[in-house]
C-alpha positions in Angstrom: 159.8 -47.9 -175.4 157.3 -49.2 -177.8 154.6 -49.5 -175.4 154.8 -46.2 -173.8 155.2 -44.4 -177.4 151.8 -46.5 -178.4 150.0 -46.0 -175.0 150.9 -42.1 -175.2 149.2 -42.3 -179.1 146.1 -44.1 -177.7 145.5 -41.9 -174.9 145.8 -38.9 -177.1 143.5 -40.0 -179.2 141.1 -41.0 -176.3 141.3 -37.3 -175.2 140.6 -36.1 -178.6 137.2 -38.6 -178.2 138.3 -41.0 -181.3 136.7 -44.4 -180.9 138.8 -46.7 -182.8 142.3 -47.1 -183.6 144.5 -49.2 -186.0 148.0 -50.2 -186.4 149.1 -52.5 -189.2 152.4 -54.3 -189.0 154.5 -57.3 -191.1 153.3 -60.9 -190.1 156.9 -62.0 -191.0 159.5 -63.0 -187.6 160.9 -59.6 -188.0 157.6 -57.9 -186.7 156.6 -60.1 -184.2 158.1 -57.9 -181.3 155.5 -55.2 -182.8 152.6 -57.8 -182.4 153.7 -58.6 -179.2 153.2 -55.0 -178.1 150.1 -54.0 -179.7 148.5 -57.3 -178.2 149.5 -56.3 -174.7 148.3 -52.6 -174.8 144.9 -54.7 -176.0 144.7 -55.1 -180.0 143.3 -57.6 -181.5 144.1 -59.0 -184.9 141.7 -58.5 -187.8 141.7 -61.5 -190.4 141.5 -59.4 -193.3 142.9 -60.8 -197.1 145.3 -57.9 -198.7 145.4 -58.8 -202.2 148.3 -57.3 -204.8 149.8 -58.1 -208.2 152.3 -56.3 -209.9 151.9 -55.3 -213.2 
């Protein structure tokens, strides 16, 4: 169901001429079923550093 839900967002945004898209998901266990689909439909993973600090 993911991957249809996703595909149907992508091709939307293909019709409406948009270039790029993003999704952003957890790199913990839990998420990996996430990864797993965005990879198939083509993703790629962006090393990028997220830094935060509570105050």
């Amino acid at each position: 169901m993911g991957s249809t839900l996703t595909q149907f967002a992508l091709d939307w945004m293909k019709g409406a001429r948009m270039s790029i898209a993003m999704v952003e998901t957890g790199g913990d266990p839990g998420h990996a079923p996430a990864r797993r689909t965005y990879e198939k439909l083509g993703f790629r993973l962006l090393p990028i550093a997220q830094y935060f600090k509570k105050l």
